[in-house]
C-alpha positions in Angstrom: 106.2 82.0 96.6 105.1 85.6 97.4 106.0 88.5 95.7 106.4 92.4 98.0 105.8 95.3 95.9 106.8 99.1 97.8 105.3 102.3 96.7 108.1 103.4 95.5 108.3 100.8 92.7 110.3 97.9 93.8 109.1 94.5 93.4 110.7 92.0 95.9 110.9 88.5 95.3 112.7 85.8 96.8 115.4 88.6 97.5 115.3 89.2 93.7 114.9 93.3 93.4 112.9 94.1 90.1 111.7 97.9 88.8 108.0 98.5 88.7 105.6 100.7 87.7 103.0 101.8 89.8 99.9 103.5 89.3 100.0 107.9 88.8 97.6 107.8 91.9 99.8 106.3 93.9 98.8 103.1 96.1 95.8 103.2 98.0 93.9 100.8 100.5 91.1 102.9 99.5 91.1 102.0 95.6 88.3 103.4 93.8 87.2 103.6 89.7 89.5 105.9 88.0 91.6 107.1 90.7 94.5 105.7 88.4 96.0 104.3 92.3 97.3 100.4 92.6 95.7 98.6 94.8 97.3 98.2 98.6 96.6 94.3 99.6 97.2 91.0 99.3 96.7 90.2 95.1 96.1 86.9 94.1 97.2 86.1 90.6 94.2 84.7 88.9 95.3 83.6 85.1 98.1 85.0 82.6 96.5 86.6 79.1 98.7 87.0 76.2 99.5 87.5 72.9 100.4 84.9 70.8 101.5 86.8 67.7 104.0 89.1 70.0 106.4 86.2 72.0 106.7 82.8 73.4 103.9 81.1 75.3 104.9 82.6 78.6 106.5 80.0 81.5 104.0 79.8 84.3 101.7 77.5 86.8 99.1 79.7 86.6 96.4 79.0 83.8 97.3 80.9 80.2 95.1 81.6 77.8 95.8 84.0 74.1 93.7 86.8 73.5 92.3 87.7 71.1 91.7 91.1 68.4 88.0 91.1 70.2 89.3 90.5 73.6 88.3 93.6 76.2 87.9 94.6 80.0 84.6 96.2 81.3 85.5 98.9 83.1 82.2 100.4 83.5 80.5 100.4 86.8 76.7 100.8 86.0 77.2 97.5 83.6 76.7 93.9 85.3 79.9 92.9 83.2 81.8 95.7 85.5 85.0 94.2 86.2 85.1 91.1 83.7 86.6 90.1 80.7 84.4 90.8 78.0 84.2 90.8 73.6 83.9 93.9 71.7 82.0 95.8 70.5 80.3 95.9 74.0 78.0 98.1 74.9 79.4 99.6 78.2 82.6 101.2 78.3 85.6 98.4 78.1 89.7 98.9 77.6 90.8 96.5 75.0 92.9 94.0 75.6 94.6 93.4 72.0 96.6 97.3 72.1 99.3 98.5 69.8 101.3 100.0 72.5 102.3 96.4 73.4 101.8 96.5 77.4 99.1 93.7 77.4 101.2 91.2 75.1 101.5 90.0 78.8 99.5 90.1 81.6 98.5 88.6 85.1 95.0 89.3 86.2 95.2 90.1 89.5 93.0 89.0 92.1 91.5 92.8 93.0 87.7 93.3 93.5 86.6 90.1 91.9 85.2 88.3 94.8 82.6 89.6 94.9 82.9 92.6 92.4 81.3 95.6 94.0 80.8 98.8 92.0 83.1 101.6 91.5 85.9 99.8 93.7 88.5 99.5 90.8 88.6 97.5 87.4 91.2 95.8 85.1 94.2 95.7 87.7 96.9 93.7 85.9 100.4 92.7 86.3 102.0 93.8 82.7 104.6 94.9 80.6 106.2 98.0 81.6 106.3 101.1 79.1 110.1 101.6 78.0 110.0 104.5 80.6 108.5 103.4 83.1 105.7 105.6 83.2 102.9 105.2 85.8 99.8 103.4 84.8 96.2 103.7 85.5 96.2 101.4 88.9 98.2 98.0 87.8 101.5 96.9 88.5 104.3 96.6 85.3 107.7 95.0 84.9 110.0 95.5 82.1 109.1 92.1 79.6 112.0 90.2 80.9 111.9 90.8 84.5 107.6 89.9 84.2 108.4 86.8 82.4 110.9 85.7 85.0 108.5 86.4 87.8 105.9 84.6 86.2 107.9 81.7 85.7 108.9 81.5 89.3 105.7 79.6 90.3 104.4 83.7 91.9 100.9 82.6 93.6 100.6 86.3 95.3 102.1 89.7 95.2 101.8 91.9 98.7 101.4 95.7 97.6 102.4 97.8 100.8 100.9 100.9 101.1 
């Protein structure tokens, strides 16, 4: 089962309508390294990251795995680790994973400039939790918790951003 995502934040799936947040750049088939866009494309959902200490193991057929305190994202162009998971302290610039602010308590790495990973094309795209607001995020996709843990449960293999 495929999921449609607009631009104007609505994420379509099996004639389900859920609210998303999009990145404050937009979308763009043109993605690029802190252009703060989400991707435009066909995402493959790669593997579900969460946190154990915030919720139940989350319902899904992809593969899950709990992060971790030392758990981070290279998002670092020069570095070879540029667009992989990574441990901190690191030496190139990473985003944690394990955040305060709760929006990675769930997430679904999406399939975006991973095969191969070419520099400066766009880093640590995820499907996560939604911000009570809303608010745009720096290039991912984010549903409130509920409606991600429902679409994760519903066997999701891609999600078709439109630009």
């Amino acid at each position: 089962m495929d999921a449609v995502v607009h631009p104007d934040g609505r994420l379509v799936l099996g004639g389900q309508v859920f609210r998303a947040a999009l990145g404050r750049g937009g979308v763009r088939a043109d993605k690029q390294e802190g252009d703060g866009a989400t991707p435009a494309g066909l995402l493959a959902l790669r593997r579900v990251l969460y946190r154990a200490d915030r919720g139940p193991l989350p319902l899904t057929v992809l593969a899950r795995e709990p992060i971790a305190a030392s758990d981070g994202w290279c998002d670092d162009p020069a570095h070879p680790d540029y667009n992989r998971q990574v441990r901190l302290p690191h030496p190139a610039r990473c985003e944690a994973l394990w955040r305060d602010d709760g929006v990675y308590d769930l997430l679904a790495v999406l399939g975006w400039n991973d095969a191969p990973v070419l520099r400066g094309r766009g880093s640590a795209i995820f499907l996560h939790v939604a911000r009570p607001d809303h608010a745009p995020t720096e290039g991912c996709i984010a549903l409130a918790p509920a409606a991600l843990r429902e679409v994760l449960a519903r066997g999701l293999a891609t999600i078709q951003v439109l630009g």
